[in-house]
TORLUMZA-787745 format. One line per 2 residues: number of its first residue (from 1); their letters; for each residue x, y, z of N, C-alpha, C. Coordinates in steps of 0.1 Angstrom, whole numbers, plus 2048, in hexadecimal, padded with zeros to 3 digits. Each point is the difference from the previous one (the first is absolute). Example, Ala and Ser with C-alpha at 12.3 -4.5 7.8 and 13.67 -1.06 7.14 Angstrom:
BEGIN
1) AS) 884:7C7:84E:7F7:80C:800:809:80C:800 | 7FC:80B:7F9:809:80B:800:7F8:80B:808
***
This chain:
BEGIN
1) XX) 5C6:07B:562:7F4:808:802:7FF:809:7F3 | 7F4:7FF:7F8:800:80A:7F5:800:80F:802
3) XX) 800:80A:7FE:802:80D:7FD:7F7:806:7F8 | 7F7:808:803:7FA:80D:7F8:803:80D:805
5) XX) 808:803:7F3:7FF:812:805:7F7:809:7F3 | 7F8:80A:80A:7F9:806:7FA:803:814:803
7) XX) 80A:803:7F0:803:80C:7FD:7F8:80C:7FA | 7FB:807:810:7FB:80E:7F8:805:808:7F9
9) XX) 7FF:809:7F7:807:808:7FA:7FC:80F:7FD | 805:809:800:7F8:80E:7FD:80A:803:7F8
11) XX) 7FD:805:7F4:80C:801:7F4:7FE:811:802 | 80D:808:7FB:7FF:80D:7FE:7F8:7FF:7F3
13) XX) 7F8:80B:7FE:7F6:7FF:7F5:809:804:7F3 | 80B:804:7FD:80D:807:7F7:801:7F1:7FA
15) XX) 800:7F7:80B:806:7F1:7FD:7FE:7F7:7FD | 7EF:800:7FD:7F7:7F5:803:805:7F8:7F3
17) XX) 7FD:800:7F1:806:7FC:7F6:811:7F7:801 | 808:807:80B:80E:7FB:7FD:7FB:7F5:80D
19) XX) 7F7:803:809:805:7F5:808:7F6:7F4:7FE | 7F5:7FF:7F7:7F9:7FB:7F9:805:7F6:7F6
21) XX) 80A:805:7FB:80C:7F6:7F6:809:7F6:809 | 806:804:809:808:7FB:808:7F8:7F6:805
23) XX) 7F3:803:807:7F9:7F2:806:7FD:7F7:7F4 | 7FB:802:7F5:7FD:7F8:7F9:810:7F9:7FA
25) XX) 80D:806:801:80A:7F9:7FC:806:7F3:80C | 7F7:807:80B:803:7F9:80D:7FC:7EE:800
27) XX) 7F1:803:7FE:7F8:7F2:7FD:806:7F2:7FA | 804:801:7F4:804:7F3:7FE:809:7FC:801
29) XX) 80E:806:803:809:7F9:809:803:7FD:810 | 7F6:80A:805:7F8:7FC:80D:7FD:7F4:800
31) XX) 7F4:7FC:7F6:7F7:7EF:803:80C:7F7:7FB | 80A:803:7FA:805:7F2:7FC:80C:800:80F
33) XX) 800:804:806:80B:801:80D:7FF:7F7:808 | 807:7F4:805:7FB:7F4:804:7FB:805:811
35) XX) 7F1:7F7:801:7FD:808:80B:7F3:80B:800 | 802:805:7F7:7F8:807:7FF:7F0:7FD:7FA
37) XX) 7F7:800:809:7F1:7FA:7FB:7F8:808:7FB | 7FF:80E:803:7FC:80A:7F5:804:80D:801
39) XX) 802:807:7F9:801:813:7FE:7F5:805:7F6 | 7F8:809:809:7F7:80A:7F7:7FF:80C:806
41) XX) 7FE:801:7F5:802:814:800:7ED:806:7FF | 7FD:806:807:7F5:807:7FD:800:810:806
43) XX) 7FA:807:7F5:7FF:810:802:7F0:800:7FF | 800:80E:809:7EF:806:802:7FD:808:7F1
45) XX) 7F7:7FB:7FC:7FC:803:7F4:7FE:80F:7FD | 7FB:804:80D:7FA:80C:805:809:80C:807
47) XX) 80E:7FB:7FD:80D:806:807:80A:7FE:801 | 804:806:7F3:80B:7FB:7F7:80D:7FE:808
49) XX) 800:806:811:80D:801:807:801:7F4:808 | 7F9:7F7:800:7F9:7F0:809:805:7F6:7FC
51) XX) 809:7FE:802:804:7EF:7FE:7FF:7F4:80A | 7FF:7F7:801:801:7F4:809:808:7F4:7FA
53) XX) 80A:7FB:804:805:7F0:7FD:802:7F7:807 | 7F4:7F5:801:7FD:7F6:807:809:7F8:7F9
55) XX) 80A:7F9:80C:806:7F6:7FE:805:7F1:808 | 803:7F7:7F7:7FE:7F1:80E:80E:7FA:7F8
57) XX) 803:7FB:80D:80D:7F7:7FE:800:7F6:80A | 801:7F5:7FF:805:7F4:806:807:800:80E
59) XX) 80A:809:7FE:808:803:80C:800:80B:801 | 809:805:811:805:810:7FE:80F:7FA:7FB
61) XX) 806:7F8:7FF:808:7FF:7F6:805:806:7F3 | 7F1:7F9:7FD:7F9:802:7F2:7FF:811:7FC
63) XX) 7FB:805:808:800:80F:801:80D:804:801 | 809:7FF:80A:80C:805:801:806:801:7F0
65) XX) 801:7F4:7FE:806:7FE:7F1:7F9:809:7F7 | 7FA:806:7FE:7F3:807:7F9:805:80C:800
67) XX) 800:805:80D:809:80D:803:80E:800:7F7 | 807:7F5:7FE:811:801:800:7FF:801:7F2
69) XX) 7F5:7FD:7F7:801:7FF:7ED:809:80C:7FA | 802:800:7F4:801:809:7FC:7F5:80A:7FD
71) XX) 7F7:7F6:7FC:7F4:808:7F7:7FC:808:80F | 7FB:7FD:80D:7FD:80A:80A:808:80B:7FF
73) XX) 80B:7FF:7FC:80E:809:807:7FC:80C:7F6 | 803:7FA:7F3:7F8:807:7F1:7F7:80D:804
75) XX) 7F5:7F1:7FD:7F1:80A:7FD:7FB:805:813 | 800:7F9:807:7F7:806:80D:80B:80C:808
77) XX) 80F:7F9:802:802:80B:805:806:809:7FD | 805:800:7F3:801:80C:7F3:7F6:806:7FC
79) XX) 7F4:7FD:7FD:7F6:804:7F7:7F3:803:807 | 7FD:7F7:806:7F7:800:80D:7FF:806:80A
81) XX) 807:7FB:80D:800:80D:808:805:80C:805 | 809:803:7F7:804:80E:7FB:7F9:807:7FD
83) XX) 7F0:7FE:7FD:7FB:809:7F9:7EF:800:808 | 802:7F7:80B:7F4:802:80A:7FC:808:806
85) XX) 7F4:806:807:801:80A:806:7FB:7F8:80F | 804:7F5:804:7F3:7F7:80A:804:7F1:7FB
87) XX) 800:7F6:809:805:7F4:801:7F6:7FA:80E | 7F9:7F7:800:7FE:7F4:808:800:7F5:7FC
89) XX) 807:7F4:80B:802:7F4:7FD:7FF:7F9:80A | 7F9:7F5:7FE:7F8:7FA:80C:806:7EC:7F7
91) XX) 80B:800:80A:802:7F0:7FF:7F7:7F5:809 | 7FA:7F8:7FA:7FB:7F7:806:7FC:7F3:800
93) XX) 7FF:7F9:809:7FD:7F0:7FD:7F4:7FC:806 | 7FC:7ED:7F8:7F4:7FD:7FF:7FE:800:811
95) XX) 7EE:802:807:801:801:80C:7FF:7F1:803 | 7FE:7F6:7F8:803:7EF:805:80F:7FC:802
97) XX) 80B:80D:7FC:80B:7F7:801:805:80A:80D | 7FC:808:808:804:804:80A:7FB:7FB:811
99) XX) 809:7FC:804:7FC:7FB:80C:7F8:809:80C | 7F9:7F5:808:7F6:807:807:806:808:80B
***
């Protein structure tokens, strides 16, 4: 069963710059992660403390593994959410592969 999780963010406004680096160092060794079908990063244009990272993987496997990288260990939970002020994360899967 594939996997999407989709990560709200509220950055401390002190932070926004450092944690802005970190996501974008996040991305491409994210997509080359076997398993992994996409990571993107999008912020509110309009609010500089708003992040979101929509993400899909093949499996929760796939995700687990995702979690164990170095590069997570690194940049998200070094760099990232250390410096949040607010976190939601909503895992979820396609509604055709859940039974009735």
């Amino acid at each position: 069963m594939s996997v999407t999780v989709i990560a709200q963010y509220r950055v401390d406004p002190a932070s926004v710059a450092e944690v802005r680096a970190a996501l974008r160092e996040m991305v491409e060794p994210t997509r080359a992660e076997p398993g992994c079908l996409a990571y993107d990063v999008y912020v509110d244009p309009n609010d500089s403390t708003f992040a979101v990272l929509v993400e899909r993987y093949e499996s929760n496997d796939a995700f687990e593994a995702h979690l164990a990288t170095n590069h997570f260990e690194r940049l998200l939970r070094g760099r990232v959410l250390p410096r949040l002020t607010g976190r939601v994360r909503h895992d979820l899967v396609p509604l055709d592969e859940v039974p009735e």
